[in-house]
N, C-alpha and C positions, 0 to 999 in steps of 0.2 A: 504494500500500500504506500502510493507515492506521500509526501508532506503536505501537499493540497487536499488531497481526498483523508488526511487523518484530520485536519482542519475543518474540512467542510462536514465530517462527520460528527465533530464534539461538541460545533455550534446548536444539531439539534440534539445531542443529548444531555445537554447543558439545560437546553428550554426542557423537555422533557423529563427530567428529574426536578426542576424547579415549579414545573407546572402539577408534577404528581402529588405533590405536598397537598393540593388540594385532596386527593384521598387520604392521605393523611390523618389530614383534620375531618374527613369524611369519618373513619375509620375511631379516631380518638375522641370523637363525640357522641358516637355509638357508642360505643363501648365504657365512658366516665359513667355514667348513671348508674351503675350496677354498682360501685364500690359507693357514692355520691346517698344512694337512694336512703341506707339505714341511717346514716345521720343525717338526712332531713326529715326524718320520721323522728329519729331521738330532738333532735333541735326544737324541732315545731310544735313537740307535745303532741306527738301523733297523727297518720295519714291517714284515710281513708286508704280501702285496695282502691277506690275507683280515683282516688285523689293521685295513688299513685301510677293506677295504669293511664290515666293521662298525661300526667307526667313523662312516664316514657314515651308513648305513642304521639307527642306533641312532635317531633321531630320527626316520624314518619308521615304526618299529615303534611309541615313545612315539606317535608321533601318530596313531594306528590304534586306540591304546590311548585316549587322550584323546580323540578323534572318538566312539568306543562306549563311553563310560560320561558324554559331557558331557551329553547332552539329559537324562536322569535325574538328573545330579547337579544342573542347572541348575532342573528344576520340582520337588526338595527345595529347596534350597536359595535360588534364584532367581539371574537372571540376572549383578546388581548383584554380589554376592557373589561367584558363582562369578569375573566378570572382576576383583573384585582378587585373588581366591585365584589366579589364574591367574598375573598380575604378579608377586607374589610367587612363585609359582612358575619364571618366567622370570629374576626375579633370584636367587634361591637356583641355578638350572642352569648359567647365565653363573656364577657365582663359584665354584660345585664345578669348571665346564669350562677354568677356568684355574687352579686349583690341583691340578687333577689329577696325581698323581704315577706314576700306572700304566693302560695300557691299558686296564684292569677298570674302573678308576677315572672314567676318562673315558667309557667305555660307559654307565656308570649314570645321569653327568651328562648327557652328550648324550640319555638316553634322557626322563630327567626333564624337559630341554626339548620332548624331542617332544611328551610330555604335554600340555604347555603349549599347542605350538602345535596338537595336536590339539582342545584343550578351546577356544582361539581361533577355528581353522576355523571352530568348529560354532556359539559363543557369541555372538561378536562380529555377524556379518549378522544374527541372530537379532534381537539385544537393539535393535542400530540400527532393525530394521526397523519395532519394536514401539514404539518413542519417537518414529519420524519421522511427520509429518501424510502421508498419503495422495497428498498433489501432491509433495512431496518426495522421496521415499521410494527411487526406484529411483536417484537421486543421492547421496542420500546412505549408501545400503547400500554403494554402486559408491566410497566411499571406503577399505574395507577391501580391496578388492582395488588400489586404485592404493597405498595403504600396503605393499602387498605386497611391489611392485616397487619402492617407493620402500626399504623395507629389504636388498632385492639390495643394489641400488645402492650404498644403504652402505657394505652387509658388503666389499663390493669397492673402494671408496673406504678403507676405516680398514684393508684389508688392506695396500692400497699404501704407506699413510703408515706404518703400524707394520710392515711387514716391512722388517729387519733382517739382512742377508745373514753380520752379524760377532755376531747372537746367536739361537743353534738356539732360546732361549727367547723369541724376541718374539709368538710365537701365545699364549701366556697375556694379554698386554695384549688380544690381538685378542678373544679370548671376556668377559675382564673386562668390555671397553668394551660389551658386551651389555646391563648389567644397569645401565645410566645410563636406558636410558630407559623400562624400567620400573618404576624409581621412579617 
């Protein structure tokens, strides 16, 4: 491989690991709630089961929501755009979903993330697939899906280190730590 063609190859895998992050945060917003969810139950003095299944399912609605309006907001707007509008979107979610002071509150934010990761789902393989050279291509799309899982992992990793059994408030650090890395 001449020096030209390792050049013109790293520029999209450069974008394409930078762009996968949005699974990422796809994946580590999925997956914070399960470590997140008992101590919002101890904090708050108790959840309903239905206070808490919407709670979770608030970010499969957002992302239902963000799946069906990303492909039109993406050929307005373009791709580039819509994934920092989206990042920003992911950091503004992460820091409503830890300051959140009331179940409502947290509903709106966790749904605001679903947005997010719905407009990801749909953006991210997209944008990769349309920057990547044609022998590339099925590799490096296939990084937004292993960022996926690499964001479980995470969410399950920062839940272990910040769960704190002597403070019902350590899930606000867990949803904070969200919006690190989509700056």
């Amino acid at each position: 491989m001449s020096t030209n063609q390792k050049i013109s190859l790293s520029y999209p895998i450069l974008l394409a690991v930078i762009a996968s992050i949005g699974g990422l945060l796809f994946g580590f917003n999925a997956g914070i709630i399960s470590g997140a969810l008992p101590f919002l139950v101890n904090s708050w003095g108790g959840l309903s089961t239905q206070q808490s299944d919407l709670i979770i399912i608030s970010t499969l609605i957002g992302a239902t929501i963000g799946a069906l309006v990303s492909i039109k907001l993406s050929d307005t707007y373009g791709r580039r755009v819509l994934l920092i509008g989206t990042s920003i979107i992911y950091a503004i979610g992460a820091v409503l979903s830890g300051a959140a002071i009331s179940v409502s509150f947290l509903l709106i934010s966790r749904l605001i993330l679903g947005i997010a990761m719905g407009v990801s789902s749909c953006i991210v393989p997209l944008y990769i697939s349309e920057i990547s050279p044609a022998k590339n291509r099925g590799a490096l799309v296939s990084l937004f899906q292993l960022m996926i899982t690499i964001g479980i992992l995470l969410s399950f990793f920062s839940n272990t280190l910040m769960a704190n059994e002597f403070d019902p408030f350590s899930w606000r650090k867990m949803f904070y730590l969200g919006a690190i890395p989509s700056i």
